[in-house]
Backbone as JSON Lines, residues from 0, in Angstrom:
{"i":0,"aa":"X","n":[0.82,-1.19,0.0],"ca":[0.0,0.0,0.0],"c":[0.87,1.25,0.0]}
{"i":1,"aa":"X","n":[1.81,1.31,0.69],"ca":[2.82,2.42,0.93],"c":[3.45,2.7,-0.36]}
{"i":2,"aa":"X","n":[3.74,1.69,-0.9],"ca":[4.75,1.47,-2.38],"c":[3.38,2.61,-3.73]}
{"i":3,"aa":"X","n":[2.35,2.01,-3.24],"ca":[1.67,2.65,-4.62],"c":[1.39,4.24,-4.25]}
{"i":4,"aa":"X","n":[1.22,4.59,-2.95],"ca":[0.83,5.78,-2.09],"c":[2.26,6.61,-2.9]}
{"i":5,"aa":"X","n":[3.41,5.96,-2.86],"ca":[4.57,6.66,-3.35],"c":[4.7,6.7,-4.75]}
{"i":6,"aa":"X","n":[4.35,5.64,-5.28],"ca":[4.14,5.97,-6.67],"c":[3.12,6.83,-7.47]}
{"i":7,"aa":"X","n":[1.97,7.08,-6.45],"ca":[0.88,8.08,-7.18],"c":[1.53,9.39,-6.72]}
{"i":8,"aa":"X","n":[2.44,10.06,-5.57],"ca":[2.94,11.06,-4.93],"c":[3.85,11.55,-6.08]}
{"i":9,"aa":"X","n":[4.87,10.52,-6.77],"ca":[5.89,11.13,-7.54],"c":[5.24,11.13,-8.84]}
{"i":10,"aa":"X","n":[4.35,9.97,-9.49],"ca":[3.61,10.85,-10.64],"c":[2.93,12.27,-10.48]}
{"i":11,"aa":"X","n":[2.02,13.0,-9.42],"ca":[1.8,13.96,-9.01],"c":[3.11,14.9,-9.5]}
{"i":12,"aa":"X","n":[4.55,14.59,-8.54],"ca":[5.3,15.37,-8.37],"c":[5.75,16.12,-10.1]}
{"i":13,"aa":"X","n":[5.66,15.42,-10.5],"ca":[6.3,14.81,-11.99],"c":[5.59,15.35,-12.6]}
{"i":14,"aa":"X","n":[4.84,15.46,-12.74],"ca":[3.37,16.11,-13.71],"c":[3.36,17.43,-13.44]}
{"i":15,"aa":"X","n":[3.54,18.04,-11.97],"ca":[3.79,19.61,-11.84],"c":[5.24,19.79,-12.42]}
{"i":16,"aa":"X","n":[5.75,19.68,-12.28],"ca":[7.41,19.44,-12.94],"c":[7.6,19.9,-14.25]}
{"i":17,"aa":"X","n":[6.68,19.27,-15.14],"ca":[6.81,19.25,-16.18],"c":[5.66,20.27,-16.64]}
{"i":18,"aa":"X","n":[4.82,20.83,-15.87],"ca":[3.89,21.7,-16.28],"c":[4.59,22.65,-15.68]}
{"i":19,"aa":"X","n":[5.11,23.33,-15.3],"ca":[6.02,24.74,-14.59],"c":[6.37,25.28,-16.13]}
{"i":20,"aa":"X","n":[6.15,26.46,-15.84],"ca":[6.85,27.55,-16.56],"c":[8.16,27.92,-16.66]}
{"i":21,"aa":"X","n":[8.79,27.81,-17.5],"ca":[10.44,28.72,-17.5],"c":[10.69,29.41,-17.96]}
{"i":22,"aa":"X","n":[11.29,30.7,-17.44],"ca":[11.81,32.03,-17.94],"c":[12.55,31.59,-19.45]}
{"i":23,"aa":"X","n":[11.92,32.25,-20.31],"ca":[12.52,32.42,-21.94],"c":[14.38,32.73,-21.83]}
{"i":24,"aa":"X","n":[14.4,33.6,-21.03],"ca":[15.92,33.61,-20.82],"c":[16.44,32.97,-19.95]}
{"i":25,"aa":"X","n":[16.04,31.74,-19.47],"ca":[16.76,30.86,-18.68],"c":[17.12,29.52,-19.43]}
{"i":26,"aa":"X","n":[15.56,29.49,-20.21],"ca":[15.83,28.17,-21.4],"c":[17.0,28.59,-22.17]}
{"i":27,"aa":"X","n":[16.79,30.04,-22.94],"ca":[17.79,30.58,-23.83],"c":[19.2,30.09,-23.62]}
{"i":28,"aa":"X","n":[19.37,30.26,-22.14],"ca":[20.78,30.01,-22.01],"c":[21.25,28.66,-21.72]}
{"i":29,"aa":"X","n":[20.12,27.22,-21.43],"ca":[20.54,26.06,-21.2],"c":[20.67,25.82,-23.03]}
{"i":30,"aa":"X","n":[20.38,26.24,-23.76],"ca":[20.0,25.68,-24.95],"c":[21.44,26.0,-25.54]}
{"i":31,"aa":"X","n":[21.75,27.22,-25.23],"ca":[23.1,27.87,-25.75],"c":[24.38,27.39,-25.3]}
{"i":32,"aa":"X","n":[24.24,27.2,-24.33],"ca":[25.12,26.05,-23.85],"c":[25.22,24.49,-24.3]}
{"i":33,"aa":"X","n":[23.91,24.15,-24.28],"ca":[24.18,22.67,-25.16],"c":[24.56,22.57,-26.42]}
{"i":34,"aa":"X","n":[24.07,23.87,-27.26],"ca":[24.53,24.3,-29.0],"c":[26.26,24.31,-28.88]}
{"i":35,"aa":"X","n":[26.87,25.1,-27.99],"ca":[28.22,25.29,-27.74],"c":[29.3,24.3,-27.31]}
{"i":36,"aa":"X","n":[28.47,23.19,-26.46],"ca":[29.38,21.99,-26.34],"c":[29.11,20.72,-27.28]}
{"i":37,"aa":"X","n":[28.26,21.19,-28.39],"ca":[28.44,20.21,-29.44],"c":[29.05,20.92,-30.43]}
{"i":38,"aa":"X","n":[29.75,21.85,-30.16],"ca":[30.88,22.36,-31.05],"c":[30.19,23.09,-32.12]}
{"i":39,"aa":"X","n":[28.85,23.73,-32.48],"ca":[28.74,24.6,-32.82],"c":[29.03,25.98,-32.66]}
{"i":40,"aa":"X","n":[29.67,27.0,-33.54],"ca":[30.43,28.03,-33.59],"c":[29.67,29.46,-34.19]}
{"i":41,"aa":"X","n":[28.81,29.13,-34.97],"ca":[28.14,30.25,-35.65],"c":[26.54,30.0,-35.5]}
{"i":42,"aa":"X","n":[25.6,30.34,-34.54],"ca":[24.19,30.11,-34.86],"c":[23.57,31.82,-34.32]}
{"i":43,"aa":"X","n":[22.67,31.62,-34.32],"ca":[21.3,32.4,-34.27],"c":[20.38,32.02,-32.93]}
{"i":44,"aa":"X","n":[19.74,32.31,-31.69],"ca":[18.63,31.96,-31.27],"c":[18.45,33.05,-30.82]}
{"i":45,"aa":"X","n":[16.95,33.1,-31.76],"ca":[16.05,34.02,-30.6],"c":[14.64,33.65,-30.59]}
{"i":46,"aa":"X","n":[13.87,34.64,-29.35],"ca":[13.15,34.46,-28.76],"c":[12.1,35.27,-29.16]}
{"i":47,"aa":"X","n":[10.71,34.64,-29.95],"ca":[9.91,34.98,-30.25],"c":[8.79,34.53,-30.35]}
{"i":48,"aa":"X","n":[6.89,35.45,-30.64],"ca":[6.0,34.93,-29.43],"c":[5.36,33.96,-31.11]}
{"i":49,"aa":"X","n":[4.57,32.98,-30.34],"ca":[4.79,32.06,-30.87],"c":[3.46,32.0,-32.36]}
{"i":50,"aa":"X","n":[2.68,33.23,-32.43],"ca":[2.74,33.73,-33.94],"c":[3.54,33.83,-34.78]}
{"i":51,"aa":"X","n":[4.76,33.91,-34.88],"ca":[5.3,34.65,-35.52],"c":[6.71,33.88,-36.17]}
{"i":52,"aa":"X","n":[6.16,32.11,-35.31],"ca":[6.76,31.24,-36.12],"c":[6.44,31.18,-37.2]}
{"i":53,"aa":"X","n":[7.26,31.15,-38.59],"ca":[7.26,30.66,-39.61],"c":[7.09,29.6,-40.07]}
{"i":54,"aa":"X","n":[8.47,28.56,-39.34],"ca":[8.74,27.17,-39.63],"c":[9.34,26.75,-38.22]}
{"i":55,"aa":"X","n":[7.96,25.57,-38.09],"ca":[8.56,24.67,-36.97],"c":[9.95,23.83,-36.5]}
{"i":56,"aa":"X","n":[10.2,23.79,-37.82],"ca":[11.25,22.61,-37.98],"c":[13.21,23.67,-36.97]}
{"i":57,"aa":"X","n":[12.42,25.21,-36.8],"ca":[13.1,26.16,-36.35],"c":[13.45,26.07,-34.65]}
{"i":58,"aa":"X","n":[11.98,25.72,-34.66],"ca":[11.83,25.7,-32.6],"c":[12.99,25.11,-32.37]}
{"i":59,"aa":"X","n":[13.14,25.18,-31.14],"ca":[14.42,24.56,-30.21],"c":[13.82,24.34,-28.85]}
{"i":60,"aa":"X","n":[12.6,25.42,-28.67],"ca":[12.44,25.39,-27.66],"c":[11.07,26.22,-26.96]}
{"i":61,"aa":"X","n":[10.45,25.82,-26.11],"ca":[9.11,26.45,-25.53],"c":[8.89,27.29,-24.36]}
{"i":62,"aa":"X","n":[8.74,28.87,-23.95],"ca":[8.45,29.2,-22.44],"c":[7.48,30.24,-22.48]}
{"i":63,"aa":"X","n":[7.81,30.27,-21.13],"ca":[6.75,31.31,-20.74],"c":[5.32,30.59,-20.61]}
{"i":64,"aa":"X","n":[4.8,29.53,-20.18],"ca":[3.38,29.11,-20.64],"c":[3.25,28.46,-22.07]}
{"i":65,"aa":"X","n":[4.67,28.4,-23.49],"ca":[3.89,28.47,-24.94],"c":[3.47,29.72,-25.21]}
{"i":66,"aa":"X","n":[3.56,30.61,-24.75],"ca":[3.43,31.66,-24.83],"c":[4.52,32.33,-26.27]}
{"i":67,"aa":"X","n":[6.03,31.77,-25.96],"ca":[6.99,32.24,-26.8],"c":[7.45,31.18,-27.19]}
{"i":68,"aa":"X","n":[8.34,31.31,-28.21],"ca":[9.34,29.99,-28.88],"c":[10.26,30.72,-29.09]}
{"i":69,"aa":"X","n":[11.97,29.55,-28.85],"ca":[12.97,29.91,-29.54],"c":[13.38,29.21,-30.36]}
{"i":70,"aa":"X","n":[13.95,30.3,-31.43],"ca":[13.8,29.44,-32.87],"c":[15.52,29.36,-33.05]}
{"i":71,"aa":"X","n":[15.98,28.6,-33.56],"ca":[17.57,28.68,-34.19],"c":[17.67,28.68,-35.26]}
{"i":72,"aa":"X","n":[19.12,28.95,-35.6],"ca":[19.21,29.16,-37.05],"c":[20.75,28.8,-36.79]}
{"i":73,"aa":"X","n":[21.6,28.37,-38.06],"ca":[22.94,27.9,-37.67],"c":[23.06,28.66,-39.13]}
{"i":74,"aa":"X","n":[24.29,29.54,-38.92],"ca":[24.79,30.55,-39.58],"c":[25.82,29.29,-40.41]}
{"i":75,"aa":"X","n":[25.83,30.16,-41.89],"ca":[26.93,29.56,-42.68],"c":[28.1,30.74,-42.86]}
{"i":76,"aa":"X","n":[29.18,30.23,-42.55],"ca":[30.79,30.75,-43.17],"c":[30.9,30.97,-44.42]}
């Protein structure tokens, strides 16, 4: 009984977790960091509301509620 009591507690936990909001400039910068240690050198991200996507295939990333998207772009030399 205890075992499932804990397992319905951390699905709960888990489900708010993943429904929380994150600051657009907090994602911005985990994202920029992961772009940078896969050895990308030249890109683009910004942060814009989520009309005003063009092309999905752009997103990188979701905040604020869905409210905004950040889109990338990887610059050519």
């Amino acid at each position: 009984m205890k075992r499932i009591a804990l397992g319905i507690f951390c699905c709960v936990l888990a489900t708010s977790a993943l429904a929380a909001t994150k600051p657009c400039e907090e994602l911005k910068a985990e994202i920029e960091t992961k772009i940078q240690a896969s050895g990308v050198s030249s890109y683009t991200l910004e942060i814009v509301a989520k009309d005003d996507v063009h092309d999905q295939n752009m997103v990188v990333g979701s905040c604020e509620g869905g409210s905004k998207k950040i889109i990338y772009q990887k610059n050519d030399r």
